[in-house]
VOGU-3710 file (C-alpha; in Angstrom, 3 decimals, decimal comma):
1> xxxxxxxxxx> 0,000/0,000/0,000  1,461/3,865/-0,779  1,509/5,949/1,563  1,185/9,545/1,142  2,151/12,595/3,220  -0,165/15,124/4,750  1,273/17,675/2,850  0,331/15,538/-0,335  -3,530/14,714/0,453  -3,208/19,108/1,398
11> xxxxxxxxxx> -2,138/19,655/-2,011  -4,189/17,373/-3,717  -7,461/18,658/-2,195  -6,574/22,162/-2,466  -5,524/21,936/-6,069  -8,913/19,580/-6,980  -11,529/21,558/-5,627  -10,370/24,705/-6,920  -10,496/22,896/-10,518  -13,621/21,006/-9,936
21> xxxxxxxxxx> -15,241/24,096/-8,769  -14,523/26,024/-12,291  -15,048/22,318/-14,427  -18,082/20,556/-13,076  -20,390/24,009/-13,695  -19,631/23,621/-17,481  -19,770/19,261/-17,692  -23,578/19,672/-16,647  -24,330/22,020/-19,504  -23,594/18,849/-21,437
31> xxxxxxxxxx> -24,797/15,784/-19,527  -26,222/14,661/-16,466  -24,805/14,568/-13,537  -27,263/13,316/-11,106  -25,181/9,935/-10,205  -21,298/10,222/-10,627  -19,277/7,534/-10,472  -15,058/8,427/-9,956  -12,501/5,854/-11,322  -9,112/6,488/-8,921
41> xxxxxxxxxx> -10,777/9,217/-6,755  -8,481/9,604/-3,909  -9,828/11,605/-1,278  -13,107/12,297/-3,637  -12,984/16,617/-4,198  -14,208/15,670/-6,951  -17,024/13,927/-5,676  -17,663/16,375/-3,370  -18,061/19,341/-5,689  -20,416/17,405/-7,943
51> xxxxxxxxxx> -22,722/16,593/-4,640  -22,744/20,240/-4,017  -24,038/20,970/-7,928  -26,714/18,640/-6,987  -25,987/15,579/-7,620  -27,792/12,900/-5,288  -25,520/10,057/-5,820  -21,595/9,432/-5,677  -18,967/6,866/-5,808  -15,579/6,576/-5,528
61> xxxxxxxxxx> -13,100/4,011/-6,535  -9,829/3,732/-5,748  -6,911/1,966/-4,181  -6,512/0,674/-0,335  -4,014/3,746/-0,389  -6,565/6,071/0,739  -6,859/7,281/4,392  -10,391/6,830/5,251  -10,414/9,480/7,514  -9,037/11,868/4,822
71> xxxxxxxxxx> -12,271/11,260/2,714  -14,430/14,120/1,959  -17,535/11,652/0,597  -19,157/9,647/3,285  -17,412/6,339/3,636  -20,008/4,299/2,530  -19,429/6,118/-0,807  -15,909/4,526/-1,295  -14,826/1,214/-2,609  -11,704/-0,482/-3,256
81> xxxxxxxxxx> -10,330/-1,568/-6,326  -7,069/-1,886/-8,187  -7,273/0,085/-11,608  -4,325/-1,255/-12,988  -6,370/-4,905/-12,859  -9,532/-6,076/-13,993  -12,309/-4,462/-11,653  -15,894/-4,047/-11,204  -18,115/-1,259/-9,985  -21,781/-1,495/-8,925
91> xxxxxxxxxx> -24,242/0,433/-10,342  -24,740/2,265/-13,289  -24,352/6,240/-13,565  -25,069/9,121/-15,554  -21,044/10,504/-16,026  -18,290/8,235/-14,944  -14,858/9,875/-13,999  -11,023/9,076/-14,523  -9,244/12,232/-14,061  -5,057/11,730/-14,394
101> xxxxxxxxxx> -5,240/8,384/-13,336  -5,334/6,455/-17,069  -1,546/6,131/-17,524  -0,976/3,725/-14,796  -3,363/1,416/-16,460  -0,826/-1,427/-18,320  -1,310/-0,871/-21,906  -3,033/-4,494/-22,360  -5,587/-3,480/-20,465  -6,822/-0,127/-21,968
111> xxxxxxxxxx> -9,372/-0,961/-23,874  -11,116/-3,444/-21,149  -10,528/-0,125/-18,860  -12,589/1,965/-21,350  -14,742/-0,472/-21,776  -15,481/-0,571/-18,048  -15,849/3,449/-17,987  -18,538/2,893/-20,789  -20,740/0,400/-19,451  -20,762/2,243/-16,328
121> xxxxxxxxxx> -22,246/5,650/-17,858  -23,494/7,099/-21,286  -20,698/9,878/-20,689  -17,205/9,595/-19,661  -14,878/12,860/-18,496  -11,262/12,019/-19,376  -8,368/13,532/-18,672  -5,547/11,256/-19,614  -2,127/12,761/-19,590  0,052/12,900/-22,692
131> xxxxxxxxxx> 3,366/11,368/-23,618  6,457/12,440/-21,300  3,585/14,638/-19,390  5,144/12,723/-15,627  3,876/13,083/-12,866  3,890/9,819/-10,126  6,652/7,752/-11,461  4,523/5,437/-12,384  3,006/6,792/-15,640  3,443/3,558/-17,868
141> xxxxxxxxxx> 1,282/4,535/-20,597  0,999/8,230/-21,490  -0,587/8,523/-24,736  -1,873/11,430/-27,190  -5,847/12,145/-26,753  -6,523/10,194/-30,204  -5,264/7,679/-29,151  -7,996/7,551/-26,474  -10,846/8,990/-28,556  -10,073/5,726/-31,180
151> xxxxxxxxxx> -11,108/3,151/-28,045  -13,878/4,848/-27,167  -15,362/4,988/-30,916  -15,124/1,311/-30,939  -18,118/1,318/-28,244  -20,221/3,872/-30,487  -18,747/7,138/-27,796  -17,714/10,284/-29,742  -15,382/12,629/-28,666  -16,295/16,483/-27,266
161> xxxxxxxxxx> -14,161/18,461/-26,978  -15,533/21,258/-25,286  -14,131/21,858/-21,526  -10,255/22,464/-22,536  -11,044/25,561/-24,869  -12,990/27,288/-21,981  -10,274/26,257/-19,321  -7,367/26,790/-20,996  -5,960/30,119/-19,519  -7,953/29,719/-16,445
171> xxxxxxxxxx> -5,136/30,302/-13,605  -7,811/28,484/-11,013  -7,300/25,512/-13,128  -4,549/23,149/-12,689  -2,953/23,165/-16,321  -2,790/18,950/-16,530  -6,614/19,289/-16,749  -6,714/22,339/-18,869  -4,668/20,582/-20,706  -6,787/16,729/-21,331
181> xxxxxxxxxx> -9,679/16,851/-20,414  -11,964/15,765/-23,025  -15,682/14,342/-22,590  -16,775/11,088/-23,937  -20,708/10,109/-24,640  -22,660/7,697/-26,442  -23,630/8,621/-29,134  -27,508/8,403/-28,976  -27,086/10,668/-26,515  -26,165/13,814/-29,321
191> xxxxxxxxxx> -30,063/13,906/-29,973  -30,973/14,566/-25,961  -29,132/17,776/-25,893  -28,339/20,556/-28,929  -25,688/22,233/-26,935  -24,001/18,729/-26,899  -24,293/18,310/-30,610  -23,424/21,635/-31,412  -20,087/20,746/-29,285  -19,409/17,568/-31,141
201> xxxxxxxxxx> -19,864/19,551/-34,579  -17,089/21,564/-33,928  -14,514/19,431/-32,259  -11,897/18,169/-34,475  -11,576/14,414/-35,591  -8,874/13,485/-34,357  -8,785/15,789/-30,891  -5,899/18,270/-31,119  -2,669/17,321/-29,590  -2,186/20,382/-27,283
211> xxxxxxxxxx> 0,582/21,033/-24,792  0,106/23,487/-22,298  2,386/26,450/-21,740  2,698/25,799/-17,994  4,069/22,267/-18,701  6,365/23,787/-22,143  7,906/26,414/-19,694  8,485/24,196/-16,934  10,721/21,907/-19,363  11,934/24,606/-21,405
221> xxxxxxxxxx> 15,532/25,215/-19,616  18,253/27,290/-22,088  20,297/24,641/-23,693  23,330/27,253/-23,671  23,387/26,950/-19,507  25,147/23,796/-18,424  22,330/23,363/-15,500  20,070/23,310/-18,481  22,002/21,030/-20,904  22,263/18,724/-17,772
231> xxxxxxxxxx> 18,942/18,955/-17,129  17,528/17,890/-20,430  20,462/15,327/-20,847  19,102/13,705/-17,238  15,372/14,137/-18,295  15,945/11,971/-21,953  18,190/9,292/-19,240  15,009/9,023/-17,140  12,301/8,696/-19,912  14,581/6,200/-21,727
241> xxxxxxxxxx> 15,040/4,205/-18,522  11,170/4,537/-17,875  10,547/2,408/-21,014  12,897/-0,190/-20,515  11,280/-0,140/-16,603  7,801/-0,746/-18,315  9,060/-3,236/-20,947  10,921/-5,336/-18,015  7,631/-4,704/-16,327  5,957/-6,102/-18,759
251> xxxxxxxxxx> 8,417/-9,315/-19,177  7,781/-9,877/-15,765  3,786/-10,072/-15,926  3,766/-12,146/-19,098  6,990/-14,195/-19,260  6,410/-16,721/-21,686  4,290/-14,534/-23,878  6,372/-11,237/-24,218  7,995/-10,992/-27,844  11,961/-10,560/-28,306
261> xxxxxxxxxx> 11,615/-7,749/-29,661  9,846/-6,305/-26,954  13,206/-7,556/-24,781  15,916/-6,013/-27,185  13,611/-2,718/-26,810  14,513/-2,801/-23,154  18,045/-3,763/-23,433  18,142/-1,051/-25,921  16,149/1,869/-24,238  18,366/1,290/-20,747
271> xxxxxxxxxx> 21,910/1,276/-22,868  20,770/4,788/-24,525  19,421/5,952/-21,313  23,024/4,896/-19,479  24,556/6,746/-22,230  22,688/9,939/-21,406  23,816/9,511/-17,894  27,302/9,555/-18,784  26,734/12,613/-21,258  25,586/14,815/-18,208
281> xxxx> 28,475/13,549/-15,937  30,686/14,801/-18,410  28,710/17,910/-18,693  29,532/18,632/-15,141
//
């Protein structure tokens, strides 16, 4: 089990419901919201800000991780699960959540994960962070938002893209949700609202790749100052050992079934990243 310090559930909360509380206003010009279901809640803000719009029912999901006593959703309104494995959920909703949570699902088991979101509710708010976005350490499957939208079409749920344009500079917002969040619906569900139609008119097929200027300047360091150069050297060491990480990861769960290529890939990812390493020592 992780555990997690105060300061971290502080930060988390604080930085959630100041989102949520800008977000879940626009999500319910769209679709209903009167049961929400959260995939990888943690302490449930999000939950909680969606009970105070009016919704009468909640869930979250999430790992053994979370403190019970740091929950702000009644206990009964937890369960347990592990996202990264198969998992079921009681109930069916009108919006199910996974907010930043995604990329620690093993990239076998996407599309059963989307298909889980899916049966649980005709709409679906994503916000799935994008490649070499970070963030836990844990991120083993980062992926651009088409990637996403592809899985969902397979179950008949279009893509709207209609929360990041109205977030996007919004300084209450934190930028990883400015940044990804895109909503997900069946599609019979286009005739039960215009304003939802109208959205999915106008959102591009694919969803734009968009990177937001808070995560650009916080990796943009001037090659020309050795910090810098080290920095970037140190950061392309990391993501390179990351893979290899997730590939032996990988080997690990599925021994007798993982391809040789998928070995050489690691072998190959954790010689470049050693060789980055080495670039940066001599740097210094």
């Amino acid at each position: 089990m992780e555990i997690f310090s105060p300061e971290f559930y502080s930060w988390m909360r604080e930085g959630s419901l100041r989102s949520a509380r800008e977000i879940v206003p626009l999500v319910r010009r769209f679709v209903r919201t009167d049961r929400v279901v959260d995939i990888a809640c943690g302490t449930g803000e999000w939950l909680k800000v969606f009970r105070d719009h009016g919704s009468s029912g909640v869930l979250g999901v999430d790992a053994d991780w979370v403190l019970r006593n740091k929950l702000v959703i009644e206990r009964e309104e937890f369960i347990v699960a592990d996202i990264t494995r198969t998992f079921a959920v009681p109930g069916k909703f009108d919006l199910a959540l996974m907010l930043e949570a995604i990329q620690h699902v093993p990239a076998g088991r996407a599309r059963e994960t989307v298909r889980t979101l899916t049966d649980l509710a005709p709409a679906v708010l994503l916000s799935a962070p994008i490649p070499y976005q970070g963030g836990s350490g844990d991120d083993v499957h980062e992926q651009w938002p088409e990637y996403w939208a592809k899985l969902f079409s397979e179950v008949n749920y279009v893509c709207i893209d209609a929360i990041r344009p109205q977030i996007w500079m919004n300084e209450r917002v934190e930028w990883w949700y400015s940044q990804n969040m895109i909503l997900y619906v069946r599609k019979d569900q286009l005739d039960l609202n215009s304003a939802l139609r109208a959205a999915y008119e106008s959102t591009p097929n694919p969803p734009q790749r968009l990177v937001h200027p808070k995560l650009y300047e916080s990796r943009s360091i001037p090659w020309e100052q050795p910090e810098g150069r080290v920095e970037r050297i140190a950061r392309g060491a990391y993501r390179r050992v990351r893979t290899a990480f997730a590939a032996y990861k990988t080997l690990w769960l599925c021994a007798y079934t993982t391809p040789t290529a998928t070995i050489l890939n690691a072998f190959c990812e954790m010689t470049r990243g050693v060789s980055q390493i080495e670039m940066a020592i001599g740097v210094l």
